[in-house]
N, C-alpha and C positions, 0 to 999 in steps of 0.2 A: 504493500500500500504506500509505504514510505516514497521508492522509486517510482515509481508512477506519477505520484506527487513531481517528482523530480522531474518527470517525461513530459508532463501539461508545463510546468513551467517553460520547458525547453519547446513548447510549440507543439510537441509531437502530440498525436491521436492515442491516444492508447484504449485500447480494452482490454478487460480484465475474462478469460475463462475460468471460472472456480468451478470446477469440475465436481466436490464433494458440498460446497456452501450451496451448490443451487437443487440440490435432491439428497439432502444427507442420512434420510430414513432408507434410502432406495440400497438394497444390495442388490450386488449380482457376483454371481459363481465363477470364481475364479480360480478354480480349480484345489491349492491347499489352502487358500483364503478367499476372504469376500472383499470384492472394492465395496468403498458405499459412494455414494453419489451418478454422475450420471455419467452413463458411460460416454469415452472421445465419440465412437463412430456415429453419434445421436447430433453431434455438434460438427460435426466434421463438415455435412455442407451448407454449413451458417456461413455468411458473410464474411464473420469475425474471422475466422479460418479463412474463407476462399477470396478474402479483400487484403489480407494482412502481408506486408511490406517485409515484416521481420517477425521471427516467433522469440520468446524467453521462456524457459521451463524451470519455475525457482524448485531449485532443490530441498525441499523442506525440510527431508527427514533419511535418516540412514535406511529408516525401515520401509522408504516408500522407493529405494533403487532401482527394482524390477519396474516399477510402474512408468519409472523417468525413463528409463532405456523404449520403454515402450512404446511413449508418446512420442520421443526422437523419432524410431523408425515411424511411426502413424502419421509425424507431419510431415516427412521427408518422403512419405509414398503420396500423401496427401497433394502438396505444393511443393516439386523437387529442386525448383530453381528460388527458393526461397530462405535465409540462413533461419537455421536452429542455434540458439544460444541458451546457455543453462547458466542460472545466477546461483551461485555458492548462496547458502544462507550463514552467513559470519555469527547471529548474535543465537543460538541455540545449543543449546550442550548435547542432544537428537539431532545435530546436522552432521556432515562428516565431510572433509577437504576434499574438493574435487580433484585437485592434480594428483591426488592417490588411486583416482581412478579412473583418470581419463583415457586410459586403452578402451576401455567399453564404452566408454560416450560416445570418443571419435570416434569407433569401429562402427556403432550405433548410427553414426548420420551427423551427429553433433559438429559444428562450423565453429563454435568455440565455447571454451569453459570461463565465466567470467568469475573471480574470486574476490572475498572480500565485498566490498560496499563499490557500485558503481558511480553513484551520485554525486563523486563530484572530479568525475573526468566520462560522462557521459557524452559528450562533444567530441573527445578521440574515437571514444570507440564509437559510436556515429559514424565519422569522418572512414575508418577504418570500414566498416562495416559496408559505403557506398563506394569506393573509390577502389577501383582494381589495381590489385599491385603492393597497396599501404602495408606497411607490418605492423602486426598487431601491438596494442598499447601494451604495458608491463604487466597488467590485470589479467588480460587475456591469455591463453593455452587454446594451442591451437595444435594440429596435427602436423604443420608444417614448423611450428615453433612450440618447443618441449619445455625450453628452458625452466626452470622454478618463475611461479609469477611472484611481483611485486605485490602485496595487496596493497590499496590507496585508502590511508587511514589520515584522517583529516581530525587532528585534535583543537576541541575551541569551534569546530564546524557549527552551523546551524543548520535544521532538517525542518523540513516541509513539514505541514498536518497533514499526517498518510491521508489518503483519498478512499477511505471507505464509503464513500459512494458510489462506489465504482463494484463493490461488494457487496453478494445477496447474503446481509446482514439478520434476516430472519430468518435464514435457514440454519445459523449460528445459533440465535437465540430460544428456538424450539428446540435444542439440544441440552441434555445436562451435561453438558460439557464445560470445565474450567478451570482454573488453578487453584480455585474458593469458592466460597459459598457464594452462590447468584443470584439477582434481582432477574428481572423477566430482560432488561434490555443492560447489556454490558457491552465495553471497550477495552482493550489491551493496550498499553500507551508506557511505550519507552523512553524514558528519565535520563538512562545512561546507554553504551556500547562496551564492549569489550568487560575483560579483567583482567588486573595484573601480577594474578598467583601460575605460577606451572605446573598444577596435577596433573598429571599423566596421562588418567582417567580419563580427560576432558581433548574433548578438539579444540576448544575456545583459547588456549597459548599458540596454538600455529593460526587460527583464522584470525587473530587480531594479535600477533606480535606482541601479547603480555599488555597491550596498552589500552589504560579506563579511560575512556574521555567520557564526561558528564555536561548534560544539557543544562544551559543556566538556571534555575529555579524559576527567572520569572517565565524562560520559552518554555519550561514542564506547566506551569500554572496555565499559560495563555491557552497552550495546545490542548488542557481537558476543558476551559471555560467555552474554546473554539467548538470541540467534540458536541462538549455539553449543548448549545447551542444548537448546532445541526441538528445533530440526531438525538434529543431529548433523553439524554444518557446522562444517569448521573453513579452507576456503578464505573467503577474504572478498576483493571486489573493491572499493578504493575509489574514486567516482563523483563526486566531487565535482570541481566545475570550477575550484578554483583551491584545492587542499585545505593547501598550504603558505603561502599567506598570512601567517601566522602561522606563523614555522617552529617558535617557540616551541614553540608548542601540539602542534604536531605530532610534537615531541619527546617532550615529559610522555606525550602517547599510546602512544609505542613505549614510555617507562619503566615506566609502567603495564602495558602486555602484557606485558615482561618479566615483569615483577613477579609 
């Protein structure tokens, strides 16, 4: 939602497929598991697919691998002259490094593995992206270029109000799904990025370089007042992985909600 946010600022069209938020009661059989939501092939000759310029397939979850490999080959049979791009998910401790895996992406169809947070060198890889010949920005793995990526970590940055309108928000909220106890209408809203401990355990030391950066108190307070606002939400889930780091900060936020 965040990058997205990102892609309207830069001009660009974006659509959102949520493939699970728009039918998330719907299973279907898949063999030693059940997807839920709605199957690709149902959407496959929507617009969104058969107009779209460029694909991004965020990598959510380690547990949802098989399904990313999936949609690779599904868009690449779908629109063959069209680049698949797959967005590492940096801020989840359920995500997993994509340059550890990128023999099966790119085997898969995949035109590039973008790592780390794109947002704010979205204009290269763009520029990359239309211009034959360019090599890709340092974020980017690509089949032609192996190298370890750069990821681009921007500390002190500022981030859009993710664009969950762009997300079928009630099919979230008909679910008991969430990190706590729930009101009927809730939002997930991240304070901070990264953390700066190195458990082993965790992917989160390699997709963020060890490094916290924290959003100011007052853009945490605007961006739930924003939230609040839109979508008449006043449960807020915070998601962030190590959001007290700073317990400072974390303070000023509650005196400010007070407030």
């Amino acid at each position: 939602a965040t990058f997205a946010s990102v892609l309207k600022a830069h001009a660009d069209h974006v659509c959102v497929l949520d493939l699970f938020g728009s039918k998330p009661r719907r299973l279907s059989d898949a063999g030693d598991h059940y997807l839920q939501g709605t199957p690709f092939e149902e959407v496959a000759p929507g617009a969104t697919v058969r107009e779209a310029e460029a694909f991004v397939i965020y990598a959510i979850s380690y547990m949802s691998h098989g399904e990313i490999l999936g949609l690779i080959r599904k868009l690449k049979a779908s629109r063959p002259g069209v680049p698949v791009l797959v967005l590492e998910n940096s801020q989840a401790v359920t995500a997993y490094s994509l340059p550890r895996l990128a023999e099966p992406m790119l085997a898969a169809g995949a035109d590039g593995l973008i790592c780390g947070e794109p947002h704010f060198n979205w204009p290269e890889i763009k520029g990359w992206l239309t211009t034959v010949g360019t090599k890709p920005p340092a974020n980017v793995v690509t089949s032609s270029h192996r190298r370890p990526p750069v990821r681009v970590i921007s500390k002190g940055a500022s981030y859009p109000v993710p664009a969950w309108d762009l997300f079928p928000l009630e099919g979230y909220w008909s679910l008991p799904y969430s990190h706590g106890p729930k009101t009927r209408r809730f939002l997930p809203v991240l304070t901070s990025r990264g953390c700066p401990y190195p458990c082993d355990f965790c992917v989160v030391p390699e997709t963020n370089d060890r490094r916290w950066r924290g959003n100011s108190p007052v853009e945490v307070v605007d961006e739930i007042i924003t939230l609040r606002n839109r979508f008449d939400v006043r449960d807020f889930q915070i998601e962030d992985l190590n959001p007290t780091t700073n317990h400072e900060r974390f303070e000023e936020i509650c005196r400010l909600l007070v407030e």
